[in-house]
BAFIVO-943651 format. One record per residue (C-alpha): residue in three letters; x, y, z. Coordinates in Angstrom, 3 decimals. Last residue first. Layout:
REM BAFIVO-943651
{'ALA'; {X; Y; Z}} ...
***
This chain:
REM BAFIVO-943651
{'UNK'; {-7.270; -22.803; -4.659}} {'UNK'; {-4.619; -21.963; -1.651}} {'UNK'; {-5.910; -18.883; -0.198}} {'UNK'; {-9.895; -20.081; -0.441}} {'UNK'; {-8.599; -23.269; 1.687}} {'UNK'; {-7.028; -21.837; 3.862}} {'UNK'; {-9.966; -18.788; 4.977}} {'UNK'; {-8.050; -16.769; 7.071}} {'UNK'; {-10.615; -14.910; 9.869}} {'UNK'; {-11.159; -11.153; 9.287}} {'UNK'; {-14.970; -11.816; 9.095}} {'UNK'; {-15.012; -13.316; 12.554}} {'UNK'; {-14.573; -10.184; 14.656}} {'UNK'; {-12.579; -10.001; 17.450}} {'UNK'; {-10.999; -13.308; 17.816}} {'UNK'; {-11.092; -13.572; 13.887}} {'UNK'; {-8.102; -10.392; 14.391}} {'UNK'; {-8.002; -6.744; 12.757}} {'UNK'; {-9.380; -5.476; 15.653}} {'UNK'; {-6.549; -6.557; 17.586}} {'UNK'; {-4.048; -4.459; 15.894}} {'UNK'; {-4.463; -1.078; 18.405}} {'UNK'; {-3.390; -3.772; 21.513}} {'UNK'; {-6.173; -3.904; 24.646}} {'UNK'; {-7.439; -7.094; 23.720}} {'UNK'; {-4.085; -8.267; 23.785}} {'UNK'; {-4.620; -7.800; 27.689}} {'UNK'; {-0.546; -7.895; 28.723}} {'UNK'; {0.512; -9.789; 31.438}} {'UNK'; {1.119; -8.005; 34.607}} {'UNK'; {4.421; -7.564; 36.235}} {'UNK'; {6.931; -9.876; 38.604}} {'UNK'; {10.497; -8.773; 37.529}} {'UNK'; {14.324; -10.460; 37.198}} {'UNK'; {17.570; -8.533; 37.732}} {'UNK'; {18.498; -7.091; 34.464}} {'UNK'; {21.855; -7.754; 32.579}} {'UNK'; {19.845; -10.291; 30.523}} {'UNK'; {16.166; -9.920; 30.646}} {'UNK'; {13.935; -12.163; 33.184}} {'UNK'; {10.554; -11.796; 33.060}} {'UNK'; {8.022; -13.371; 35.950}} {'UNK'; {4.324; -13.100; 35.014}} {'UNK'; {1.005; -12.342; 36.542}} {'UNK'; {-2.534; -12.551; 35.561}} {'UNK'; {-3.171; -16.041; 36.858}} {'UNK'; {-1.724; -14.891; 40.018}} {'UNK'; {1.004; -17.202; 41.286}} {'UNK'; {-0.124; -20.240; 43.103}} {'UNK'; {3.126; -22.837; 41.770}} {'UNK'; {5.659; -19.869; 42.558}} {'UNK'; {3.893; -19.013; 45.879}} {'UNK'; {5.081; -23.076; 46.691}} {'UNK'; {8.415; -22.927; 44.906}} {'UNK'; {9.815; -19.699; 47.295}} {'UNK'; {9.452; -16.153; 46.105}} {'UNK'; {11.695; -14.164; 46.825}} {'UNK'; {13.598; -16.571; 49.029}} {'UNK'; {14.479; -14.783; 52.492}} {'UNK'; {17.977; -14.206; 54.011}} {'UNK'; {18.197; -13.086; 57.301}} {'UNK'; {19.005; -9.772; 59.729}} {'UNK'; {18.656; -10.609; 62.772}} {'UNK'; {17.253; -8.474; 65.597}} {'UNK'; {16.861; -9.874; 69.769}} {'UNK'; {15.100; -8.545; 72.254}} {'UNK'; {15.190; -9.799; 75.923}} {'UNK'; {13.565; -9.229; 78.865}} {'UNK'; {13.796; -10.059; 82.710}} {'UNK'; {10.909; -10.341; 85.802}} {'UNK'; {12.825; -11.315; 88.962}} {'UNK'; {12.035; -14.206; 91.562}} {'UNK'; {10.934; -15.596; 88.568}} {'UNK'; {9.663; -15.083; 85.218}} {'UNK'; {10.914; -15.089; 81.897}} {'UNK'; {10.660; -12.717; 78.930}} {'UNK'; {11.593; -12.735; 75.247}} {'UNK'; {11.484; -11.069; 72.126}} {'UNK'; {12.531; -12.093; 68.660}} {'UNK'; {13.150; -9.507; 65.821}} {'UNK'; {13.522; -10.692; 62.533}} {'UNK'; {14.785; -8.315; 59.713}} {'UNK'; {14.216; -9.703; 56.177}} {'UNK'; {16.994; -9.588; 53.060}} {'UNK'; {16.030; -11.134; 49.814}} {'UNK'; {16.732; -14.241; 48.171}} {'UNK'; {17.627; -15.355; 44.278}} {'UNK'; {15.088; -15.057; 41.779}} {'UNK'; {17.328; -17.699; 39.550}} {'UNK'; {16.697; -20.074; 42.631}} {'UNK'; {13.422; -19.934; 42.997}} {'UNK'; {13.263; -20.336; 39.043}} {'UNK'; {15.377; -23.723; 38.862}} {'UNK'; {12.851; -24.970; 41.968}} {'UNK'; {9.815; -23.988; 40.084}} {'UNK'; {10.844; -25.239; 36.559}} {'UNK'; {12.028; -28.872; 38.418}} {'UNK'; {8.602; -29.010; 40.170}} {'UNK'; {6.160; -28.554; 37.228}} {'UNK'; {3.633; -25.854; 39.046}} {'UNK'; {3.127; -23.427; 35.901}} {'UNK'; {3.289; -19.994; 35.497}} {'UNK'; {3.702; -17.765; 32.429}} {'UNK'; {7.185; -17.296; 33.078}} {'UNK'; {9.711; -15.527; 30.759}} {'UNK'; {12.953; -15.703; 29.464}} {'UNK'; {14.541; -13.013; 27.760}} {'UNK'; {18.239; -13.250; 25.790}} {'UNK'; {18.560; -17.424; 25.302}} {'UNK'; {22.017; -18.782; 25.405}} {'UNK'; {21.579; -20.136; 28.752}} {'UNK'; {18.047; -22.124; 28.095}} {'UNK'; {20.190; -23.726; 24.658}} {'UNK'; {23.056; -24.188; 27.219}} {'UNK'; {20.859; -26.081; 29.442}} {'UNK'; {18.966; -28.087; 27.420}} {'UNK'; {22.222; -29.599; 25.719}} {'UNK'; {22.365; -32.040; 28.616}} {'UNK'; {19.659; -33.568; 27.389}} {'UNK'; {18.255; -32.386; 23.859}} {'UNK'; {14.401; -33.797; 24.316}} {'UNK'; {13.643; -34.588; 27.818}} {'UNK'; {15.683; -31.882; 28.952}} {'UNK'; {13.672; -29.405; 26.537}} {'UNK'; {10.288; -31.005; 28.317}} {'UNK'; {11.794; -30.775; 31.620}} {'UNK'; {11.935; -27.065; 30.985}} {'UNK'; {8.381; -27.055; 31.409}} {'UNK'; {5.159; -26.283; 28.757}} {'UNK'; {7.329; -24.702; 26.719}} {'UNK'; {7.536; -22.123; 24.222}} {'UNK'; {10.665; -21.129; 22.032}} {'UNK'; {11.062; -17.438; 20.426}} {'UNK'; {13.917; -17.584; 17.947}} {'UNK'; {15.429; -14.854; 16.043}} {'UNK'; {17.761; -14.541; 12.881}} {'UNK'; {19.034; -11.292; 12.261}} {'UNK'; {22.230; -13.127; 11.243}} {'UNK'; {24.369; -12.196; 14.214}} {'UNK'; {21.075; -13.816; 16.078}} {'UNK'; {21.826; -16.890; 14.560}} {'UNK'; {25.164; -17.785; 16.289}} {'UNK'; {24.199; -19.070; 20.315}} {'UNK'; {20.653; -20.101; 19.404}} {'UNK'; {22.397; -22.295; 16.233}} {'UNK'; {24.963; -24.253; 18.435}} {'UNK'; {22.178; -25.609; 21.364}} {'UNK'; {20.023; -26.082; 18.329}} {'UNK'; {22.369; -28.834; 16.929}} {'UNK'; {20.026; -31.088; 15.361}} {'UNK'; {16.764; -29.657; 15.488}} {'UNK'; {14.491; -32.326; 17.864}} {'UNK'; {10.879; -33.044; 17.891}} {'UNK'; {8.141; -31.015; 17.202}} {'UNK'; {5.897; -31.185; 20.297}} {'UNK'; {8.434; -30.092; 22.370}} {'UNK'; {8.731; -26.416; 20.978}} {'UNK'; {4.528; -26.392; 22.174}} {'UNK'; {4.973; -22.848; 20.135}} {'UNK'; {7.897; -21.990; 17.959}} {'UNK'; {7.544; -18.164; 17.312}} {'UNK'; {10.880; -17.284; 14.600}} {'UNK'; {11.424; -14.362; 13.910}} {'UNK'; {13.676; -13.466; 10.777}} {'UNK'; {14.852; -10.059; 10.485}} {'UNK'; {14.571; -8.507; 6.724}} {'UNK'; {18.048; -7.721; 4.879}} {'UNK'; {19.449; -11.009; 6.344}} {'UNK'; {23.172; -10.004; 8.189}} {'UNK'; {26.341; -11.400; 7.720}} {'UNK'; {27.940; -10.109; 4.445}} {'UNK'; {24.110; -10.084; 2.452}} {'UNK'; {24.718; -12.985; 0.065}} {'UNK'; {27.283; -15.401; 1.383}} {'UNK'; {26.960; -15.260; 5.099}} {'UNK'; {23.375; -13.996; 5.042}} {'UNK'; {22.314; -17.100; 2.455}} {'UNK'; {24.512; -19.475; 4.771}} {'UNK'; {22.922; -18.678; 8.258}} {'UNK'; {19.832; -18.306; 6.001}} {'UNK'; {19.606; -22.390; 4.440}} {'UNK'; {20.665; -23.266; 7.764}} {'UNK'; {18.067; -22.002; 9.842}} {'UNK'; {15.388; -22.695; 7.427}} {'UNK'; {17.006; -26.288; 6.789}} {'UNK'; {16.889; -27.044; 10.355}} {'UNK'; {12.940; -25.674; 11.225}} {'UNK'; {11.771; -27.817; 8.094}} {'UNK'; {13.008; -30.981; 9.274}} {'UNK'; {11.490; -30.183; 12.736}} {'UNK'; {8.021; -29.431; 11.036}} {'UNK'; {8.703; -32.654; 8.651}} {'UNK'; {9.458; -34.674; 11.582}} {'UNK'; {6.345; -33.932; 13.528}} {'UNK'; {4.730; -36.286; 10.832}} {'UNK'; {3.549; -39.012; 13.355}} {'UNK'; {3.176; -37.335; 16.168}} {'UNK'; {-0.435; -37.251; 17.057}} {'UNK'; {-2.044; -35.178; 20.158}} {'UNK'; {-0.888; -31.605; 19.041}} {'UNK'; {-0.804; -31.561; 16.061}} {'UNK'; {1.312; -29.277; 13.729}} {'UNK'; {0.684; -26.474; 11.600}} {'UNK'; {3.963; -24.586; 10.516}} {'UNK'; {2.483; -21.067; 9.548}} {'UNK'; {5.271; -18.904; 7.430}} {'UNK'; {4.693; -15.147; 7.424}} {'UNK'; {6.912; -13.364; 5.131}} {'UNK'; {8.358; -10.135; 4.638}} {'UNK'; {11.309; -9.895; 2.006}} {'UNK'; {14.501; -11.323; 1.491}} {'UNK'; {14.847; -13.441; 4.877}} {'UNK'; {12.607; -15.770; 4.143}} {'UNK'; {13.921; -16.318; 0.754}} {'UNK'; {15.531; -19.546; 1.182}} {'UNK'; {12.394; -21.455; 3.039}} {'UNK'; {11.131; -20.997; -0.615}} {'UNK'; {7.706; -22.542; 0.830}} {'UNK'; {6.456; -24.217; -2.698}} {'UNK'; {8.242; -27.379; -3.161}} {'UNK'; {7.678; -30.555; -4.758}} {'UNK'; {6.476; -34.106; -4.609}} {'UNK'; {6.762; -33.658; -0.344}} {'UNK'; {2.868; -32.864; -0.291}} {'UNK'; {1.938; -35.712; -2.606}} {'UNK'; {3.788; -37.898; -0.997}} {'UNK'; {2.146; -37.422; 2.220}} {'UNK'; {-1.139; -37.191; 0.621}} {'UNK'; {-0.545; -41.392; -0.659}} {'UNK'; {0.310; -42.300; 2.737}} {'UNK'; {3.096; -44.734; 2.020}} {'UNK'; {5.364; -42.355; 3.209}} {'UNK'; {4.515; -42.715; 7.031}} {'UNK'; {6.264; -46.439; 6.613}} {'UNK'; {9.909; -44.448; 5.815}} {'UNK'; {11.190; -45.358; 9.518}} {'UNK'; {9.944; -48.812; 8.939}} {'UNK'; {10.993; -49.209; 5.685}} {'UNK'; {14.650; -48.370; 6.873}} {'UNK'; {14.652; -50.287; 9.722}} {'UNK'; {13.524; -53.087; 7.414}} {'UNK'; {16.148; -52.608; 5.153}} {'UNK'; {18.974; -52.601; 7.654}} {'UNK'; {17.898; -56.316; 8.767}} {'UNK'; {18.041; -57.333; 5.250}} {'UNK'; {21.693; -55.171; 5.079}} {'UNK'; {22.085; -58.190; 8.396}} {'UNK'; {21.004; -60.902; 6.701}} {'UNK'; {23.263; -60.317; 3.355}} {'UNK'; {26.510; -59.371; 5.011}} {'UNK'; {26.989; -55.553; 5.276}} {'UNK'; {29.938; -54.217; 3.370}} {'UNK'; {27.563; -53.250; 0.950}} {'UNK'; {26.580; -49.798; 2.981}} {'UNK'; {30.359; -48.556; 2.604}} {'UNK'; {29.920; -49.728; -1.066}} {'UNK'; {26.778; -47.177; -0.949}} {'UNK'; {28.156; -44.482; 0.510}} {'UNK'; {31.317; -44.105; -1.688}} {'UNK'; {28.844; -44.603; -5.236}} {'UNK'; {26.931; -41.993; -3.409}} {'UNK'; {29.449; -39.112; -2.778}} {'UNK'; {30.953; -39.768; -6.696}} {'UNK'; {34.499; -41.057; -6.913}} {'UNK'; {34.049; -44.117; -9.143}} {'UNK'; {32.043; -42.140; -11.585}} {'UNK'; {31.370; -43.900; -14.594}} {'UNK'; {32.067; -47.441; -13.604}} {'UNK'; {30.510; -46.422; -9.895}} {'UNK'; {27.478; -45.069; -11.459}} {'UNK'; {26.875; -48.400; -13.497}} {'UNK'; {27.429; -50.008; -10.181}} {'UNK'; {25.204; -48.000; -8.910}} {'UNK'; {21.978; -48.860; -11.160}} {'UNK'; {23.166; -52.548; -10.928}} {'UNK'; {22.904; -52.414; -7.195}} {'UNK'; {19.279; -50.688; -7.524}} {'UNK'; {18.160; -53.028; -9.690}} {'UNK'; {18.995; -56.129; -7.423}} {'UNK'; {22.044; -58.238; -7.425}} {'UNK'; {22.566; -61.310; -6.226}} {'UNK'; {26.049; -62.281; -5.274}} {'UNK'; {25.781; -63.211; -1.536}} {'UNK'; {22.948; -65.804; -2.475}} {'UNK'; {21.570; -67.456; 0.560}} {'UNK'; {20.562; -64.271; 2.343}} {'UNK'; {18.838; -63.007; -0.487}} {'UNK'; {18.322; -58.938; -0.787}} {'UNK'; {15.564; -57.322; -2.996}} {'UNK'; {16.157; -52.931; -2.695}} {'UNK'; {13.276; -52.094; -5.332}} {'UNK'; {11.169; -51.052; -2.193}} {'UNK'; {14.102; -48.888; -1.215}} {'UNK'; {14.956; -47.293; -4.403}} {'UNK'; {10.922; -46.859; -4.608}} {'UNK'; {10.679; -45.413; -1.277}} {'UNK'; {13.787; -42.894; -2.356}} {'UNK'; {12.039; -41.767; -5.341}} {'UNK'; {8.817; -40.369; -3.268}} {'UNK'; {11.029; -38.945; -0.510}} {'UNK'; {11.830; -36.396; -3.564}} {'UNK'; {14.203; -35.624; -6.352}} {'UNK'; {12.034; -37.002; -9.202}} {'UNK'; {11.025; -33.659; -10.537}} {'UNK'; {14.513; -32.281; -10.524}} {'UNK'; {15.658; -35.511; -12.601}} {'UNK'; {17.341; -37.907; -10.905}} {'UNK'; {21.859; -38.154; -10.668}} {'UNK'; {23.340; -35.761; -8.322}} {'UNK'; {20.469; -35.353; -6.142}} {'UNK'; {18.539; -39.030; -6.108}} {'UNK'; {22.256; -40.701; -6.219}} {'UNK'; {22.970; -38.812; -3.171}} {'UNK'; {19.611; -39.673; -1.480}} {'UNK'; {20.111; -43.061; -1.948}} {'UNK'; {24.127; -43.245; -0.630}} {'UNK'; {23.065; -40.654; 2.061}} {'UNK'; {20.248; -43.219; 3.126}} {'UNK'; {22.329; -45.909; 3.268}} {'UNK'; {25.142; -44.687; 4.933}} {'UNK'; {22.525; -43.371; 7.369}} {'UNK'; {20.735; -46.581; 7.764}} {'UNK'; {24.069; -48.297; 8.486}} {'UNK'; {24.870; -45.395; 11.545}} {'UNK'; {21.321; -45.513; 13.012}} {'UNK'; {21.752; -49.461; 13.191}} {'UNK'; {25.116; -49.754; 14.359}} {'UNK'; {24.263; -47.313; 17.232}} {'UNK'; {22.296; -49.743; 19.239}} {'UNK'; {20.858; -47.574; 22.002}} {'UNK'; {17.488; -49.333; 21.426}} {'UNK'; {17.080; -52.143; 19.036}} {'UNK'; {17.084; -51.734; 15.198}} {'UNK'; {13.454; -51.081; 14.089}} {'UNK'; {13.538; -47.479; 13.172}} {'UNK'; {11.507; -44.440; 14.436}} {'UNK'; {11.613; -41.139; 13.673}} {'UNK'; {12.775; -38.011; 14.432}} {'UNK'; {16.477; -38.343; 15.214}} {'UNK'; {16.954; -40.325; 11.595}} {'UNK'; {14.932; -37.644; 9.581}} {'UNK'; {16.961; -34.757; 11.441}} {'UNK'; {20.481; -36.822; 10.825}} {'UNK'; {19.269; -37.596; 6.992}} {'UNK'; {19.069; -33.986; 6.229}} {'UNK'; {22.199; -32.502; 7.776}} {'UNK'; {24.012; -35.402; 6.037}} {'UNK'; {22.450; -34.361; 2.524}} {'UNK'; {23.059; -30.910; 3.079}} {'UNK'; {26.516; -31.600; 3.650}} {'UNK'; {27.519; -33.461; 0.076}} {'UNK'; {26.039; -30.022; -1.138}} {'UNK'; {22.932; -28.149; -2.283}} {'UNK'; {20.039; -29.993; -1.080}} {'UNK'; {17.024; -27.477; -0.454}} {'UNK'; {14.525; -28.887; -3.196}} {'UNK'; {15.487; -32.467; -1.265}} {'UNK'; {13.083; -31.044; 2.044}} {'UNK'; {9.796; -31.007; -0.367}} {'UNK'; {7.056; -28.889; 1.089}} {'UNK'; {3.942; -28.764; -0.727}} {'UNK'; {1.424; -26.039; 0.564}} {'UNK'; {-1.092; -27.301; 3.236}} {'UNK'; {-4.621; -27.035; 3.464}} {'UNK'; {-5.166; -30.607; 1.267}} {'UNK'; {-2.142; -31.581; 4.158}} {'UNK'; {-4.371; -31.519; 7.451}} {'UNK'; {-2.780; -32.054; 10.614}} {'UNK'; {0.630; -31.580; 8.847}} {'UNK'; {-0.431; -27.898; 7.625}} {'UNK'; {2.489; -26.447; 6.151}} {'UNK'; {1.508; -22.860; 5.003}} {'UNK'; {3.454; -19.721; 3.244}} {'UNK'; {2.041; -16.405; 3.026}} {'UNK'; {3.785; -13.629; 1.726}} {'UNK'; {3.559; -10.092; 3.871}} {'UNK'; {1.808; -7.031; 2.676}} {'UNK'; {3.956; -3.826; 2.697}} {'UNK'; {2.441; -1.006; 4.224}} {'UNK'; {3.231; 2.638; 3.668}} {'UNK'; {4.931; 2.718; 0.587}} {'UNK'; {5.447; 6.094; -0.411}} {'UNK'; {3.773; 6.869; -3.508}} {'UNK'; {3.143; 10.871; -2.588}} {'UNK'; {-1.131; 9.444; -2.051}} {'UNK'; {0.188; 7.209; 0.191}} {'UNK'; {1.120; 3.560; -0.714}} {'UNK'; {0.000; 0.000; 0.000}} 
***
């Protein structure tokens, strides 16, 4: 919008949607359109591998580590080798599917070894043809065994609207920080199973413009990136967040995570939760009564000085008595008033700045929230008309 001298006034933002509760509202969203380098393909595979589920037995490494020479030998082949429009989770179910291995006959070979050995004669250097012979090593029960894991952790993509939705891409998660945009990542939040796209999609935004302000724009995105991840838990785990909250705000890169309870980040990244908690500029508290939040927060608040004055008398033969004055330390506000904390209250703490108690803000009260559906239901966002 402009005023009547043609300055622009208001600049509309772009719209991009992944809806994983409901993918006909969703734009498609395919995480191979981002693969640039040898890298990007391990950066993918790790996020796939630490959000789903394979069938090798817990805290057996062997398995994660042979599915991921596997699926960097696949995906490698899809990127160097496929045609654009067949670089997608689609093509690596069918390398997969086409994947026949016979225990009793150590020299079979199905389409997909034939297709790479071709490679290898061409190419004997290329990223996949290395993966893949790595992969090969495996003795014919156990890359069987590998397989499975595999088509278990891939099972989601035989939902025909899943593949649909990853056939191409339409979010340009590169050009967020070119020009105003307002991405919506809708998740669920009582059903798991495709959390790993949202999480997938998280690590190649934050990637794709740590690298586009490093190489294009000398450090710093042209438009600031924000990034609002509600119910953070829900969406699984970003590889290395505990490194990318300590380096993307050099990039005008943002990130805003909501919780539940910081045992729900400890669940999640471990004994990373505490540097990602540590590397975070303004932390606030909404209120709660998880214990481990509470007691971390009493503790944070720190105490405060009381004066205590005890008197005393005793009787006898002669009446005496005594006053005493202490000065102690107090908690500020111990766990218990922590857990029963007005409704309408909040705790803020800002780096450099002791921590506050003040009131939350009525967002009814804010000059914008006429324009929302919770005011008036006209201005609500119609999906479906959008995308058609």
């Amino acid at each position: 919008m402009k005023d009547k001298h043609g300055k622009i006034i208001y600049e509309p933002y772009r719209i991009k949607i992944l809806n994983t509760i409901n993918f006909k509202k969703s734009m498609h969203y395919n995480p191979f359109a981002y693969i640039h380098s040898e890298k990007d393909i391990l950066k993918l595979v790790t996020t796939l591998i630490a959000n789903t589920k394979g069938e090798g037995k817990a805290g057996d490494d062997f398995w994660v580590k042979a599915e991921t020479l596997l699926y960097c030998a696949l995906i490698g082949y899809i990127h160097y080798e496929a045609p654009v429009e067949e670089q997608n989770f689609s093509t690596l179910i069918e390398f997969i599917n086409a994947m026949e291995v016979r225990e009793d006959d150590e020299e079979f070979k199905n389409p997909v070894d034939l297709m790479f050995d071709a490679l290898e004669a061409e190419k004997p250097n290329h990223f996949a043809v290395r993966q893949y012979k790595k992969y090969k090593l495996a003795a014919g029960k156990t890359a069987k065994s590998i397989l499975i894991s595999c088509g278990a952790r891939l099972a989601v993509f035989d939902i025909a609207e899943l593949r649909e939705v990853t056939a191409y891409d339409e979010l340009e998660l590169d050009t967020l920080g070119d020009r105003k945009t307002a991405l919506f990542l809708i998740m669920s939040d009582t059903d798991d199973s495709f959390n790993f796209l949202i999480s997938m999609c998280y690590t190649q935004l934050f990637n794709l413009l740590c690298e586009k302000a490093d190489d294009v724009y000398g450090g710093r995105l042209p438009v600031h990136v924000r990034c609002l991840i509600d119910e953070c838990a829900n969406i699984g785990q970003i590889p290395k967040l505990e490194k990318l909250v300590a380096t993307i705000r050099s990039r005008e890169i943002s990130a805003c995570l909501v919780l539940q309870a910081q045992s729900q980040l400890k669940a999640i990244y471990k004994d990373n939760a505490d540097t990602i908690i540590g590397n975070m500029d303004t932390s606030i508290f909404l209120g709660g009564k998880e214990p481990t939040t509470l007691k971390e927060l009493a503790a944070v608040l720190g105490k405060e000085t009381i004066d205590t004055y005890n008197t005393g008398e005793s009787r006898g033969r002669e009446t005496s008595h005594s006053l005493n004055y202490q000065k102690l330390g107090k908690e500020l506000m111990s766990q218990d008033e922590l857990a029963v904390m007005d409704g309408g209250k909040c705790i803020l703490q800002l780096r450099g700045v002791r921590p506050f108690l003040s009131d939350k803000y009525d967002i009814t009260k804010h000059p914008n929230f006429k324009y929302t559906a919770d005011a008036d239901d006209k201005n609500a966002f119609d999906i479906e008309a959008f995308l058609s």
